[in-house]
N, C-alpha and C positions, 0 to 999 in steps of 0.2 A: 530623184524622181521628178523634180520639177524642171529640171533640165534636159530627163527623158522625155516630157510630156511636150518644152516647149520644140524639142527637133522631132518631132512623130515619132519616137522611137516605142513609145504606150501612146494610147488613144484616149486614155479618162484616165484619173486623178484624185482620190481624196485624203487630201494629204490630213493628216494626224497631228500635225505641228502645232505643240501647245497641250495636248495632252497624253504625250507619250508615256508619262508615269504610269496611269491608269493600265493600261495594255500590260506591260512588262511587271509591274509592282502585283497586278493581280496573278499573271499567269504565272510568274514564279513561286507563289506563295501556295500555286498546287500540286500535287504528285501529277509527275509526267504521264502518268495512266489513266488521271481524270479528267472529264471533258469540258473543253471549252469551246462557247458559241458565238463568236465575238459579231464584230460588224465590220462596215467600208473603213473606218479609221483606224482599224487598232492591228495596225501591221507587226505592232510591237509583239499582238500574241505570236503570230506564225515566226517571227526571230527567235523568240524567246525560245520555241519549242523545236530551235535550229532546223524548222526546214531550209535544203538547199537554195540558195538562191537563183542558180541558175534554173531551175523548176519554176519559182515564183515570178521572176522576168519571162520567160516563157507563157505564164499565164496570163500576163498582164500583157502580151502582145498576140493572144489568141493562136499559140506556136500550141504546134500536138505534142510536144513535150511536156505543154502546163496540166494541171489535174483537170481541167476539163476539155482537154484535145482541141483548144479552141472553140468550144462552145456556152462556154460564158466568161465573164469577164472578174476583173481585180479578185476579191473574195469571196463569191460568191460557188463556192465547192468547201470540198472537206477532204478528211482525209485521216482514216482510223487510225493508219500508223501513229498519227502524229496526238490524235483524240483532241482534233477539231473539226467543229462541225459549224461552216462559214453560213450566212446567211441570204436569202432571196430578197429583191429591193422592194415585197411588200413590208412595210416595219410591223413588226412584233410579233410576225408568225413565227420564229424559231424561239419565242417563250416556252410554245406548249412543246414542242420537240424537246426542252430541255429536262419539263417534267416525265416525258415520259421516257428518257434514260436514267433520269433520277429513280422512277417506279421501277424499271428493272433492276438496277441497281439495288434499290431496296429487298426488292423480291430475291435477286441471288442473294441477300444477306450480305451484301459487300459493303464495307464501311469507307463509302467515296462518297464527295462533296461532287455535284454539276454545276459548273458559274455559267451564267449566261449575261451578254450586254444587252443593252439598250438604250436610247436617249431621249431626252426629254421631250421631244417630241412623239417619239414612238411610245409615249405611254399614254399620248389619248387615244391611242386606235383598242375597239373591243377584247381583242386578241390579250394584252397587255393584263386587263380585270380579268378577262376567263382561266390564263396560265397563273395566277396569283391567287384565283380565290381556286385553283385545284390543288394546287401544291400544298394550301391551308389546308384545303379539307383533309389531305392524305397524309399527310406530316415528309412533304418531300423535304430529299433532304438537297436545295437548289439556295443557291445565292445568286438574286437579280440585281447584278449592279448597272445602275443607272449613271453614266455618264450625262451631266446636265452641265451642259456648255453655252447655256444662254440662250440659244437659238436654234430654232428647227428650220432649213434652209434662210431665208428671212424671216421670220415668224419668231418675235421675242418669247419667252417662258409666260408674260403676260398676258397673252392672249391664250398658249395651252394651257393653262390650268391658275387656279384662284387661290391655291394653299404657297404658303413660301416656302415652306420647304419639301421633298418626299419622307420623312420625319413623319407628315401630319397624315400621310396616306395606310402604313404599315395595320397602327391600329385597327381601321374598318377591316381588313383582312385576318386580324388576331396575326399580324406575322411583325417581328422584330423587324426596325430600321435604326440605322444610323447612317449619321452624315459625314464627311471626311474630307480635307483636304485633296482633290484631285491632282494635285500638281507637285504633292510632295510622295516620293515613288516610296520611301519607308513606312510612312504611315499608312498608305495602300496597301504596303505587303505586310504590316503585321497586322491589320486589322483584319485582310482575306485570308492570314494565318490562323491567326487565335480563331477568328469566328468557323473557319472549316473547324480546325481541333472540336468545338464546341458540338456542331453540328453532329458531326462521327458521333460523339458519347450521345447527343440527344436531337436523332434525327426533328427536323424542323427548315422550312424554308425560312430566308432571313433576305430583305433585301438593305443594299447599302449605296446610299445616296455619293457618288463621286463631285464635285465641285469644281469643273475647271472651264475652259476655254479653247476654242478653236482660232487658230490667229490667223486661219485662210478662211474660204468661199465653202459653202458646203461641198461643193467641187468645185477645183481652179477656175476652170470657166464661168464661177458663178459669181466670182466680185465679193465684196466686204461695201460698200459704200452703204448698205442700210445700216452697218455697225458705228457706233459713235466713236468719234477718235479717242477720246479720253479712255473707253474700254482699253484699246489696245495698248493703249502707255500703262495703264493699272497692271494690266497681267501679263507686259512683257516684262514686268518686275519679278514674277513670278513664273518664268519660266521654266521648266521642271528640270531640265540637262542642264543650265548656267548654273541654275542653283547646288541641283545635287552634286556637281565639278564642284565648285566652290565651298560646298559643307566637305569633298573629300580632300581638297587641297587644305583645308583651315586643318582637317583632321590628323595630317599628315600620311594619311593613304596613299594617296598621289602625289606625285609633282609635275610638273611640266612639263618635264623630257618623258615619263613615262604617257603622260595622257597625248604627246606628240606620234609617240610608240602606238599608243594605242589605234589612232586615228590611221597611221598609215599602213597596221595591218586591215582593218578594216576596210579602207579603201581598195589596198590591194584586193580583197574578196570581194567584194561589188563590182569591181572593172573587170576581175575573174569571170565573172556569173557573165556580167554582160556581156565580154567577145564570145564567152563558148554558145550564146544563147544566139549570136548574130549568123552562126551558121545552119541553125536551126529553122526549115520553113517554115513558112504559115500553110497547112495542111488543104491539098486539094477537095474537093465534095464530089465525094462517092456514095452514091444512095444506098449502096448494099451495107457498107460501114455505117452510115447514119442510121438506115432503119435496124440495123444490125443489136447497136445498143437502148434502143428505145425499152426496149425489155429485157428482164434477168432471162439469163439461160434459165430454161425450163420443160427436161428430156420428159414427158407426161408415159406415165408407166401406166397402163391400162392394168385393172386389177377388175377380176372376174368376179361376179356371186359366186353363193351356192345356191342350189337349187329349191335350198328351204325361203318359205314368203311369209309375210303375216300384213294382214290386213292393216293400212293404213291411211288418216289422211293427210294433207299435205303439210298440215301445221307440224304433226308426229313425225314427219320424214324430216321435214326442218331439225326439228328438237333431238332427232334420235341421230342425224350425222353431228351435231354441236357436241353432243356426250361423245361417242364414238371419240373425236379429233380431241376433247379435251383429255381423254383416258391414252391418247396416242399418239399427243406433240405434249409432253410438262410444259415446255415455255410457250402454249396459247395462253392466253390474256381473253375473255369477254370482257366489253366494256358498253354501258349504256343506261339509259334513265329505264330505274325501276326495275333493272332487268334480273335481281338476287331475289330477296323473298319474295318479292307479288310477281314475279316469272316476267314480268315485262307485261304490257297494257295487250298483250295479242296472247300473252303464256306459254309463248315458244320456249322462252326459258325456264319454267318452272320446275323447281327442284333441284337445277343443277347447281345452286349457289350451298347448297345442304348437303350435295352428295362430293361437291372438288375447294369447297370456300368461298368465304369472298372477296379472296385476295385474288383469286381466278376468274370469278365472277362476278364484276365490280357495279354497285351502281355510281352513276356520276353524277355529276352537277348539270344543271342546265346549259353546258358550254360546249356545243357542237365542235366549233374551231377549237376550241383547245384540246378535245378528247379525239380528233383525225389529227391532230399537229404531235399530239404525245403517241397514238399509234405508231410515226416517223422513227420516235423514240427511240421506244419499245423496239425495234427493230433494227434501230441502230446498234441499240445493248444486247441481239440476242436474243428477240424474242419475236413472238408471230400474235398476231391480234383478230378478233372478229368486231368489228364496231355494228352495233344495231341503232338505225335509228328508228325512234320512235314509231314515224312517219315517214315516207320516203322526201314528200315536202317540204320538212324540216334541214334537209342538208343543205339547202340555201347558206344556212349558217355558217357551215363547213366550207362551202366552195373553193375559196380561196386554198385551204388545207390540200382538196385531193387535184384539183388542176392545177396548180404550182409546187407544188411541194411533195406528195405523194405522186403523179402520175411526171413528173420530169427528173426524177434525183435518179434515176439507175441512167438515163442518157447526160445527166451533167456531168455526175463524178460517180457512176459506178455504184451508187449506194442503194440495195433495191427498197420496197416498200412492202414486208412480208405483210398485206392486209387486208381485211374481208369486210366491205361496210355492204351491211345486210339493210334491204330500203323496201317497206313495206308500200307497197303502190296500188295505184290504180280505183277506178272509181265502182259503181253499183250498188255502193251501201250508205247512198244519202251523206254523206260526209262533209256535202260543201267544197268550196275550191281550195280552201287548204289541207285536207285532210286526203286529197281521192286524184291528185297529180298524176300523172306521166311521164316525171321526168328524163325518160334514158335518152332521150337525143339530147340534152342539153349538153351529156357528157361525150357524146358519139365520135364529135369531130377532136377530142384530148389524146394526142398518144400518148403510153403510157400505159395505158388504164386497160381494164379487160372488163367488159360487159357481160354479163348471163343473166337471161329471163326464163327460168322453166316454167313449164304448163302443168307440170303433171306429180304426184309424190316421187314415182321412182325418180325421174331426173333429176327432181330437187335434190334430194337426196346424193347420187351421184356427181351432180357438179357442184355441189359446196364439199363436198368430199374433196372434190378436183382443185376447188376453189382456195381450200385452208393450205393444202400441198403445195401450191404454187404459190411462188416468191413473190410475184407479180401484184399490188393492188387491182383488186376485184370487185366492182361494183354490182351486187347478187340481189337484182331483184325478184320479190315476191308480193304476189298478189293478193292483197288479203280478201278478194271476195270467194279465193280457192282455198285457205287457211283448214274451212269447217267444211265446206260444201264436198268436195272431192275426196274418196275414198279408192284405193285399189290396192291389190298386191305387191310388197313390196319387199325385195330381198331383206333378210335382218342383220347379215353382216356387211361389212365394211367392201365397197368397190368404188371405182371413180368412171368416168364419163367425160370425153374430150370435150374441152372447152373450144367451140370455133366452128363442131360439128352439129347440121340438121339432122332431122331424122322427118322417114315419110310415114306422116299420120294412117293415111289410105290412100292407095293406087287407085290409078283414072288416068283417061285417054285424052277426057274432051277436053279439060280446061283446071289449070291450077291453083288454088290460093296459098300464098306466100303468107304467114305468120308467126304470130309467137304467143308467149303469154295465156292472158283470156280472149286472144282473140281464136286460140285454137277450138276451143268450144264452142263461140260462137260458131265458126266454120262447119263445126260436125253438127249442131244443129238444124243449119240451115238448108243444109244437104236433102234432110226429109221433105223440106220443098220443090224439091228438084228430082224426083225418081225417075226421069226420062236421060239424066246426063251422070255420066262416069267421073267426077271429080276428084284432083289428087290434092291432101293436103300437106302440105309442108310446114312443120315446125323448126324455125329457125333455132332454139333454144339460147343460143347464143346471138350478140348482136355488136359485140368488137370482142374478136373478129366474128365477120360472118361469114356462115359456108357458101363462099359464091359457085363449088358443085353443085352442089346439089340444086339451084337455082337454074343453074344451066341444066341440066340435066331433065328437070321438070319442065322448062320450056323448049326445048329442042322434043321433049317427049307432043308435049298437049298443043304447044302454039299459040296458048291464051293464057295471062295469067294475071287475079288480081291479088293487088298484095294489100292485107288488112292490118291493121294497126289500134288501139285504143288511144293513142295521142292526139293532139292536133294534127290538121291536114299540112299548112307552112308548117315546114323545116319540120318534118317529122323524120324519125329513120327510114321509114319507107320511101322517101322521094330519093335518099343515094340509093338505094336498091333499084327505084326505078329507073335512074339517071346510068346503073351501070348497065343496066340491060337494055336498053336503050343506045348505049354505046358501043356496047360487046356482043347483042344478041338480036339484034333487027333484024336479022334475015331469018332469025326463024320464028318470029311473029308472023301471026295469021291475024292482029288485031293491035290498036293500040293498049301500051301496058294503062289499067286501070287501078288507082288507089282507092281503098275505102278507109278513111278518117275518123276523127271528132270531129264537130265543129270547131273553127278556130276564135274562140272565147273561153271566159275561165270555166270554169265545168262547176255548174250550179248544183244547189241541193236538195230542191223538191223532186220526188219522184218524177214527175211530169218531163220536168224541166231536163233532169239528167238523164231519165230515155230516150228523150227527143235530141241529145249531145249529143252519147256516145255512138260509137259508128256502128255499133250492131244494129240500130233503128235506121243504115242508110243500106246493109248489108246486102239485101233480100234486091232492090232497085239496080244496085251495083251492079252484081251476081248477073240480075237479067239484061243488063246490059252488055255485060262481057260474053253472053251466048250468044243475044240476037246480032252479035255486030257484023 
C-alpha cells in the first residue's frame, strides 16, 4: 500500500502498521453475521471478512467497481454481505449507528454481539458520551473497543483526556471495561470471544480499552516528527506480526519454509487484485447516474380514502397516521424524549406506548446525535423508525447525524436511511428563539433528504402516511401553532399523498401567493382584505422536492406572484423558488417576483416583538405592492 501511494496508484493512505492485531484478533473472534464498524486503520477487518481484494483496490482508487462507484474513498462504505458497516471522517458518529443495530438486534431477539471501533481521540467528541450512555441505558448488547494508540493526528492522549486509563471512564457509564494488550492478536481475540459469549447470555454493552501504537503519520503524508524516537524503538519491540511469527515458530506451528509459502501465496493475491483492477476505469460523471442514486427507489403507490370523515385536529391527524403505521410496519421503532407515558411535551404520542409498548415506543436520553445515528441502525438491521424531536430547534444537536450520514449513505454505498424525524416548528406562541425556529432551509440545499411541511390535518395525515412508506429519510415538519388551533374532516382510514406534490388552496386570475405551512392561513386570511382581487393560493406542501408545476402553472396563469414564508428573509427557501422563476419564467411575469419573510434576526419572545417578526405583520404591505406594481 505504501508503494501504491508512493507511485499514485491510491491517492491517501492510512496505513494500520503497528496495530494490526486489533483489526483481525477482534473481527475473528465474531460470527461472520455480526456487525462490525471499524475505522480508516483497521483494514485488518475487511481481510479478515475476505472481501475481494480487487473490489477494495478498486475502492481505494475511486474505480466504479469499488463499493462506492468512486464516490468516496479508503473505508468509508459498507457492505451487508460482508456485515460492515465502515465509517464517515466525522469521529464518533458511527458509535450511535452501532447501537442502533444492536437495538434491532435485540428487538429480533437475536442473540448477536455489535463491535464497534474508535480511538482515543474520537472519544472526546459528544457523539462518543451520547452512543455510551444509550447503550447503558438499554442494555445494548455493543462492545466499543477503543484503540488508543497514543495519538490523535499530533495530539498526545495528554491533552484528550485526564484519566490514564479508559478503565477509569466505564464506571460513570455503569458499563464494564477492560484494558488489554493491543498488540498481542490472542489476547484480543479471546478476550472479544469470552466477552461476546458473555454478552449473548446477559445482554449489556461492554467497552474494551486496546493498547497499542501506530508506527506511521495518521495519514502518510502526515510525518511522525512530533513522536518521540524512543516511542518507536519501545513498540517496535512489540510489533504485533514479528511477534505472533515468533510465538508460532518457538511453537512449532510454523517454520520458515512454510511462513516463505505463506508469504508468496499472498503476494501472488494482491499483485492478482491489482492487474485485474488496472484495467478497471475511473467512472465518467453522468448526472442521471449521480442524481439517480441520491435516493432509494421509491414507486409511491397512491392509496385512496373512503368516503367516511371524522372530525379532526391537526395534532389527532398526526397521532392517528403514527398508530395506523405502527399497527402496519411491526418493525417501526418511535423514538424520542418523553414520547411513552406523558405522550411527548405536545401529546402527539399519547397512549401509543400502552397500546404497541415501549419497546416500540421508546423514550430516550437527551442525546439527539445518538438517537438519528442509531435510526442509521435500526435500518441497517431491518427496521424503519420515526424520530420526534422535541422541538424542531433542538436538532442542531443531530445535524451532523442527518446531513452526513442519514441524507448521504444510499448515494455512497447503497444503504438507504428508512426514517422520519418529525420537527415541531415555527413561531406564534411566544416561545422565544429557541423554542419557535424555522428551520427547513438549513436542510434544503442536503441531497438526500426529503422535506414535507403540511398546512392542514388531512395532508398531515397523508404525507407521514407517505412519509413512514418511504425508504428515503424524511424531515416532516409540523407546526405547533396548528397542533390545537385547526380542526376539519378528515378520512379515518389509512391513504397516502405524494411527496413533491402542491396543491391549489383557491383559484384566482390576478395574482398568486406561493406558500406552505402557516403561512397558508395567513394567505386565506388576508384575502378578506382584498375583495376587489381574485387571488390564487398555492400550497407547496412539500419543499425537497418542490412542485416546480404547479409554480409554473400559477404564474403563466396570474403573471404576479408573491411567495410567503415564516423564515428568515437571507437564505430562506423562498429565494431558490424565487431564483428559479426568475430563470425559467421571466417571460411571463407581468411584475417583479416578490418575497414576504421574517425579519432576519433570531425570533424573539414577547408578543410585541414576535408580531412585529414574523412576516404575517409585513403580509398585508407586500400583497399591496405586488397589485399596484
Amino acid at each position: 500500500m505504501l508503494k501504491s501511494l508512493r507511485t499514485g496508484f491510491i491517492s491517501k493512505w492510512f496505513s494500520g502498521i503497528g496495530q494490526e492485531a486489533v483489526s483481525v484478533g477482534a473481527t475473528m473472534a465474531l460470527d461472520e453475521d455480526e456487525y462490525v464498524l471499524p475505522m480508516h486503520r483497521n483494514l485488518g477487518v475487511f481481510t479478515s471478512r475476505n472481501m475481494p481484494l480487487d473490489r477494495l483496490f478498486a475502492q481505494f482508487q475511486g474505480k466504479e467497481t469499488g463499493y462506492t462507484k468512486g464516490r468516496d474513498r479508503s473505508f468509508h462504505f459498507g457492505s451487508q454481505e460482508h456485515h460492515i458497516i465502515g465509517m464517515i471522517s466525522h469521529l464518533g458518529s458511527q458509535l450511535a449507528v452501532a447501537d442502533g443495530i444492536a437495538l434491532a438486534e435485540s428487538l429480533a431477539k437475536e442473540k448477536k454481539v455489535t463491535l464497534v471501533f474508535t480511538g482515543d481521540g474520537g472519544t472526546s467528541e459528544g457523539d462518543f458520551h451520547e452512543a455510551l450512555n444509550v447503550a447503558a441505558v438499554w442494555d445494548l448488547p455493543v462492545i466499543f473497543l477503543v484503540e488508543n494508540n497514543g495519538f490523535s493526528i499530533s495530539t498526545p492522549v495528554s491533552e484528550q483526556y485526564k484519566i490514564k486509563s479508559f478503565t477509569e471512564k466505564g464506571p460513570a457509564y455503569g458499563i464494564e471495561v477492560e484494558s488489554i494488550d493491543g498488540n498481542n492478536v490472542l489476547e484480543v481475540y479471546d478476550t472479544i470471544k469470552r466477552v461476546s459469549r458473555s454478552i449473548k447470555k446477559n445482554p449489556r454493552p461492554v467497552m474494551i480499552e486496546a493498547v497499542t501504537f501506530r508506527m506511521r503519520g495518521h495519514e502518510e503524508s502526515s510525518g511522525v516528527d512530533y513522536v518521540p524516537e524512543e516511542l518507536f524503538e519501545l513498540w517496535a519491540e512489540k510489533d504485533p506480526i514479528e511477534n505472533y511469527e515468533a510465538f508460532l515458530l518457538d511453537s512449532n506451528i510454523l517454520n520458515n519454509e512454510k511462513i516463505e509459502g505463506i508469504f508468496e501465496e499472498i503476494t501472488n493475491e494482491i499483485d492478482g487484485a491489482v492487474n485485474a483492477v488496472q484495467a478497471v476505469d475511473i467512472p465518467d460523471y453522468q448526472i442521471a447516474i449521480e442524481e439517480g442514486d441520491v435516493y432509494a427507489d421509491h414507486d409511491f403507490i397512491e392509496t385512496k380514502p373512503s368516503s367516511s370523515k371524522q372530525e379532526m385536529r391537526f395534532v389527532d391527524a398526526i397521532k392517528n397516521s403514527l398508530d395506523m403505521n405502527l399497527d402496519r410496519f411491526d418493525n417501526l421503532i418511535l423514538m424520542g424524549q418523553d414520547i411513552a407515558e406523558y405522550g411527548g411535551v405536545f401529546k402527539v404520542t399519547e397512549g401509543l406506548a400502552k397500546k404497541y409498548g415501549k419497546s416500540r415506543v421508546r423514550n430516550t436520553p437527551l442525546c439527539e446525535s445518538a438517537i438519528l445515528g442509531s435510526s442509521l441502525g435500526l435500518c441497517i438491521a431491518g427496521y424503519k423508525s420515526v424520530i420526534e424531536m422535541q422541538f424542531a430547534d433542538f436538532v442542531t444537536c443531530g445535524f451532523n447525524q442527518i446531513v452526513n450520514n442519514l441524507a448521504k449513505s444510499n448515494y455512497r454505498w447503497g444503504q438507504n436511511a428508512d426514517v422520519v424525524v418529525r420537527m415541531p416548528s415555527g413561531g406564534g406562541m411566544g416561545a422565544g428563539p429557541f423554542h419557535s425556529q424555522s428551520p427547513e432551509a438549513w436542510f434544503h440545499n442536503v441531497p438526500g433528504l426529503k422535506i414535507v411541511y403540511p398546512s392542514n390535518p388531512t395532508d398531515a395525515k397523508g404525507l407521514l402516511n407517505t412519509a413512514v412508506a418511504d425508504p428515503n429519510p424524511v424531515l416532516f415538519f409540523e407546526h405547533k401553532q396548528l397542533y390545537r388551533s385547526l380542526t376539519e374532516e378528515v378520512p379515518v382510514d389509512y391513504y397516502t399523498l405524494p411527496i413533491g406534490k402542491g396543491a391549489v388552496v383557491k383559484e384566482g386570475e390576478d395574482a398568486s401567493i406561493v406558500t406552505y405551512g402557516n403561512g397558508v392561513h395567513w394567505a386565506k386570511s388576508i384575502l378578506k382584505e382584498f375583495p376587489d382581487y381574485n387571488i390564487e393560493i398555492i400550497d407547496l406542501r412539500s419543499i425537497l422536492p418542490w412542485d416546480k408545476e404547479i409554480v409554473e402553472a400559477t404564474i403563466k396563469k396570474t403573471g404576479r406572484v408573491l411567495l410567503l414564508s415564516e423564515d428568515n428573509l437571507t437564505g430562506g427557501f423562498i429565494s431558490e423558488v424565487s431564483a428559479w422563476i426568475m430563470e425559467n419564467l421571466f417571460q411571463s411575469l407581468d411584475c417583479p417576483v416578490l418575497r414576504c419573510a421574517s425579519d432576519d434576526t433570531p425570533i424573539p419572545f414577547s408578543k410585541n416583538l414576535e408580531e412585529g417578526y414574523l412576516a404575517k405583520s409585513k403580509l398585508k404591505s407586500r400583497l399591496e405592492e405586488l397589485l399596484d406594481y
